[in-house]
C-alpha positions in Angstrom: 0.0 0.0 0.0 1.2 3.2 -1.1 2.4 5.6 2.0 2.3 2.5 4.4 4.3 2.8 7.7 5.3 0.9 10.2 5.0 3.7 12.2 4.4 7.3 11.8 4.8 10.1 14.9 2.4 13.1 14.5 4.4 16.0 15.7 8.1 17.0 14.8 9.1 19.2 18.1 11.1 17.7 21.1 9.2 15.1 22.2 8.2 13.6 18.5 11.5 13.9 17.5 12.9 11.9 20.5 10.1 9.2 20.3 11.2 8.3 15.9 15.0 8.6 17.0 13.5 6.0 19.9 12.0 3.9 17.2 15.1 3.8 15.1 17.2 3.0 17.7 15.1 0.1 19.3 13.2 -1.4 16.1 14.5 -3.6 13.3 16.2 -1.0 11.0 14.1 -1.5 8.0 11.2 -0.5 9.7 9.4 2.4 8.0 9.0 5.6 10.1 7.1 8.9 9.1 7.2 12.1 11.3 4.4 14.9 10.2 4.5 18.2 11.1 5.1 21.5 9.6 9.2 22.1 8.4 8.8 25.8 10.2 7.8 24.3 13.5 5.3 27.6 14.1 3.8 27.3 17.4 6.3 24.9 18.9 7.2 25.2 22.0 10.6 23.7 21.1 11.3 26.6 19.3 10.2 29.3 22.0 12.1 26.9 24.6 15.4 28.4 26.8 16.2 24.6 26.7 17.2 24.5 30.2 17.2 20.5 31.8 16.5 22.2 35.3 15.4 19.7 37.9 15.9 21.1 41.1 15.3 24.9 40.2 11.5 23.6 39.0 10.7 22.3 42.6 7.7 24.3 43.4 5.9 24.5 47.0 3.5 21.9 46.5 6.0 19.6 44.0 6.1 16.8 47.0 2.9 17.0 48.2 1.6 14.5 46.3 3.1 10.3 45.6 2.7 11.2 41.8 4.3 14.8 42.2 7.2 12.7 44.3 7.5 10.0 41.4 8.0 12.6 38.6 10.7 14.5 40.1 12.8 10.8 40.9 11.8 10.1 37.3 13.5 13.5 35.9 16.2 13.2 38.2 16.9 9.7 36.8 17.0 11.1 33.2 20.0 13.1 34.4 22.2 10.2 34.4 21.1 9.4 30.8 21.5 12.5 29.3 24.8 12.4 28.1 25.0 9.2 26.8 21.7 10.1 24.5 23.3 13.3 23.2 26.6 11.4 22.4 24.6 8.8 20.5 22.3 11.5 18.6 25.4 13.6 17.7 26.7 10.9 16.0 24.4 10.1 14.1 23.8 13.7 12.9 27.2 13.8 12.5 27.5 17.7 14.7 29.1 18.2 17.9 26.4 18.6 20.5 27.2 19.9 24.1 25.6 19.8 27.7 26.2 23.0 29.5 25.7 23.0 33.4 25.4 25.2 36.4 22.2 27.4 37.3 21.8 30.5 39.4 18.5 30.7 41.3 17.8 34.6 42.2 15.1 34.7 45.2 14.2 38.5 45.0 11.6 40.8 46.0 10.5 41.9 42.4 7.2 38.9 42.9 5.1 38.1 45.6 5.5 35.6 48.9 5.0 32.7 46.3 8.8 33.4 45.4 10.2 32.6 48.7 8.1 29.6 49.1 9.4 28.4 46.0 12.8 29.7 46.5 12.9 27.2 50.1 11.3 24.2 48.9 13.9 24.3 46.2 16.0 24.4 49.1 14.6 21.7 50.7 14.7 19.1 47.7 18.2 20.2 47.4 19.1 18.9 51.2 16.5 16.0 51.2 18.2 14.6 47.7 22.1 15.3 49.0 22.2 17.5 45.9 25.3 19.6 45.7 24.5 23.6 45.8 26.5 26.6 47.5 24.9 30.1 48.6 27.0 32.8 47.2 27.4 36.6 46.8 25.5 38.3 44.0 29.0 40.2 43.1 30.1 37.1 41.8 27.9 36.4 39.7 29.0 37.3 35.8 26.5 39.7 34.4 24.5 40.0 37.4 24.2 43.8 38.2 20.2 44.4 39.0 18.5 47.8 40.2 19.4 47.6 44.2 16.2 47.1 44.7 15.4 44.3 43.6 18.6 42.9 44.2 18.6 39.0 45.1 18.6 38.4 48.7 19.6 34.8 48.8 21.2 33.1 45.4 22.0 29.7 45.2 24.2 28.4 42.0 23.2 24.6 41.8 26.7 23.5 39.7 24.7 19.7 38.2 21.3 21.4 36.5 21.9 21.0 32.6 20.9 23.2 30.0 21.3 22.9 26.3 22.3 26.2 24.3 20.3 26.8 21.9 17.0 24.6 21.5 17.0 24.6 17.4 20.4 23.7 17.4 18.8 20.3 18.9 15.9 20.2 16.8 18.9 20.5 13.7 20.5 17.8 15.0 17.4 15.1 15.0 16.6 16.8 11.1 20.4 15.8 10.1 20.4 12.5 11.9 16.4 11.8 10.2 17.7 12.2 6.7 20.4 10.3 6.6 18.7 7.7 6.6 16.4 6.2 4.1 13.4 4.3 6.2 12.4 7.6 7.8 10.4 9.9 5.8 10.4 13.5 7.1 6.8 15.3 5.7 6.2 19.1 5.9 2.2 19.1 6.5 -0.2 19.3 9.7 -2.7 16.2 10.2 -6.2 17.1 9.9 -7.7 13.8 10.4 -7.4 10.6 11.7 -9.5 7.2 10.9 -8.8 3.9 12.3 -10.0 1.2 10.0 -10.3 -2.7 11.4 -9.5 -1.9 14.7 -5.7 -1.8 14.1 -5.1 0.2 10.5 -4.9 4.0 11.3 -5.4 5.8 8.4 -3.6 9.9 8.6 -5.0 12.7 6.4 -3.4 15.6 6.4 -3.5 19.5 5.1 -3.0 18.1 1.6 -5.3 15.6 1.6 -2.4 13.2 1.5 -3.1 9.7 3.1 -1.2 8.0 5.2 -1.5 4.4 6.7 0.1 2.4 10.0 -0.6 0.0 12.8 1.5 2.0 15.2 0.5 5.7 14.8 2.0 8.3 17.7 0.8 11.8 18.5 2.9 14.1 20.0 2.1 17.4 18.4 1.5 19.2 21.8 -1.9 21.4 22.9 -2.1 20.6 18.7 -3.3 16.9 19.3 -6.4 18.1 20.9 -7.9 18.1 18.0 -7.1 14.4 16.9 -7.5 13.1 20.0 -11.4 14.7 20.0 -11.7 12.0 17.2 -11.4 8.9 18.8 -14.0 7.5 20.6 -11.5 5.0 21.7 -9.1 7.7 23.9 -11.0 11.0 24.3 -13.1 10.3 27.2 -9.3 9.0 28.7 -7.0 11.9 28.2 -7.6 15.5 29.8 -8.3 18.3 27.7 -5.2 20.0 26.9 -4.5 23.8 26.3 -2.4 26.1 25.5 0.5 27.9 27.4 1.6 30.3 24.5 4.2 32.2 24.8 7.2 34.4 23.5 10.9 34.8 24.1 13.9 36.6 23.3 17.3 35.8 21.5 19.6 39.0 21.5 23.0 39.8 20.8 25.6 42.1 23.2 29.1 43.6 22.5 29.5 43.1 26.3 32.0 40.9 27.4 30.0 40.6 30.6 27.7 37.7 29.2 27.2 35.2 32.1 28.4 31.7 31.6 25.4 29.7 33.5 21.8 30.4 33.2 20.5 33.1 35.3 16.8 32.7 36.6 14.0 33.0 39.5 12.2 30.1 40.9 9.0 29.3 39.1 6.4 32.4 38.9 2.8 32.6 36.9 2.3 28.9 35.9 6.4 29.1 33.7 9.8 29.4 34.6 10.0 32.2 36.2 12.7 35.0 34.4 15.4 33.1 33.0 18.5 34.3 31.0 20.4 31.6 29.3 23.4 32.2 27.8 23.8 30.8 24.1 27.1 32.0 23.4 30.2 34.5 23.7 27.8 37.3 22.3 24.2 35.9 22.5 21.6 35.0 25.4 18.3 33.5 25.2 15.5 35.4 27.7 12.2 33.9 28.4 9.6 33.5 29.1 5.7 34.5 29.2 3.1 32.0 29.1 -0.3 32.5 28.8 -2.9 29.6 28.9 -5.5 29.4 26.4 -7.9 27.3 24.5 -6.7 28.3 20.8 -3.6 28.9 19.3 -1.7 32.5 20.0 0.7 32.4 17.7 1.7 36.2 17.2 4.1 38.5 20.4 1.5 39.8 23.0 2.8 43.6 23.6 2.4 43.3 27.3 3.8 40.0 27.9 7.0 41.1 26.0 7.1 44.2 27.8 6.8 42.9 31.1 9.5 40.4 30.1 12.1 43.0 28.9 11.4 45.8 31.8 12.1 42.2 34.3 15.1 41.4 32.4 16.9 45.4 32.7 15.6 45.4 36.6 16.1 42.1 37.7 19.1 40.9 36.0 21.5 44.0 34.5 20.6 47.4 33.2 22.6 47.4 30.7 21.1 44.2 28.8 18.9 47.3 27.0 20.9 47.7 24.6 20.9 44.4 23.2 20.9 44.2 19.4 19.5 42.0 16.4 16.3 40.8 18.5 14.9 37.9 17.3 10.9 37.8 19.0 10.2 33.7 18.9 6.7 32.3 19.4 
């Protein structure tokens, strides 16, 4: 049958990506595999991602109240070990040099609310309860930390073992590079419209250009986008929460300061995201994120206030001079 797969992964961001390099690593190698989703990746949030692999410095106050709240941090905390054995593997395939950076500031300063500081300690707390390595230290020494005083961080913690991977398309490059090198995996620029599952086991994919694809083992992973396909079948929707939205925009800017820190730079979690975060890319360019704003359609285009509030929290909270950053790319 004409477009047949043995499998085929709806969604080409972070997640789908990882699942079809998954598949390829673990199933016979002539096994077909298609991944669907739109080339320019709009509305990713792999795109709009700081790619930070914080586990500690996401600990919220409530993170451990609950068994399955306790069981998803041990199971993020496990991936740590793995991480560098999975980028090794993926960069040799793609044939490029990937790199895990480490080391994470956490500012707890009074530009928020009381949520901060209860954040800020029960990051604290996971730290101590975990024997996680972490130091207090002096926000003088701290490269490329010079807030207004008054906002100034009163207690800073740099937690030297929390990952981060500059910059996020960088990654998403290296999975494209690895994907076409080899001939089972078909890479298809489209978005899925529809989904029909014929004899109980044949799933049958339509997409934007009323192309039609066919496999047993069909994937979605397409974000707040698989709403939609999951709505049609009768078989999962009454199973799987409704899922929404959290759009939102970043910055990627450019500096003639030498001054650019060399570990990421954040708060604790605020407003349902990551809190501020500055995470630097290069020698000249950081990555600052990140609003979020939940809702039950796509937002696709920069909200004026989010990005405002976002760049006034950057020049306060992290270093004045940061305003006269240059080539500002705005990504969705």
């Amino acid at each position: 049958m004409k477009n047949n797969f043995d499998y085929i992964v709806i969604g080409n961001g972070s997640v789908g990506n990882a699942i079809g390099f998954e598949i390829k690593r673990k199933k016979t190698k002539n096994s077909k595999l298609a991944i669907i989703g739109p080339f320019n990746r709009e509305g990713s949030a792999s795109l709009a991602a700081g790619a930070m692999m914080n586990i500690f410095a996401e600990v919220e106050y409530d993170t451990f109240n609950t068994s399955y709240g306790r069981k998803k941090f041990e199971m993020f905390l496990k991936t740590r070990k793995m991480w560098s054995h999975y980028i090794k593997e993926l960069s040799n395939v793609a044939k490029k040099s990937l790199k895990i950076r480490k080391g994470t500031f956490v500012l707890n300063n009074s530009s928020a609310d009381a949520l901060d500081d209860e954040n800020f300690n029960s990051i604290i707390k996971a730290l101590e309860r975990y024997n996680e390595s972490f130091q207090y230290v002096e926000n003088k020494d701290i490269k490329g930390y010079s807030p207004n005083e008054r906002i100034r961080s009163l207690r800073t913690i740099f937690i030297p073992n929390e990952n981060f991977f500059p910059p996020s398309d960088v990654f998403l490059k290296a999975y494209d590079a690895a994907f076409k090198r080899d001939k089972t995996i078909e890479l298809i620029d489209s978005k899925v419209l529809k989904i029909n599952i014929k004899n109980h086991s044949l799933k049958e994919v339509l997409d934007e250009n009323g192309k039609r694809y066919f496999t047993k083992n069909l994937i979605i992973a397409a974000g707040a986008y698989s709403e939609n396909l999951i709505k049609q079948l009768s078989q999962i929707k009454n199973k799987i929460p409704d899922l929404f939205f959290g759009s939102g925009n970043a910055i990627i800017g450019s500096t003639e300061n030498s001054n650019i820190p060399e570990h990421v730079i954040r708060t604790p979690n605020r407003g349902m995201a990551c809190g501020l975060h500055m995470v630097p890319l290069n020698k000249k360019n950081i990555y600052v994120g990140a609003t979020n704003r939940i809702s039950h359609v796509p937002l696709d285009e920069p909200i004026l206030s989010g990005m405002m509030g976002m760049q006034n929290s950057l020049i306060k909270e992290i270093n004045p001079n940061l305003y006269r950053l240059k080539k500002l790319k705005v990504i969705n």
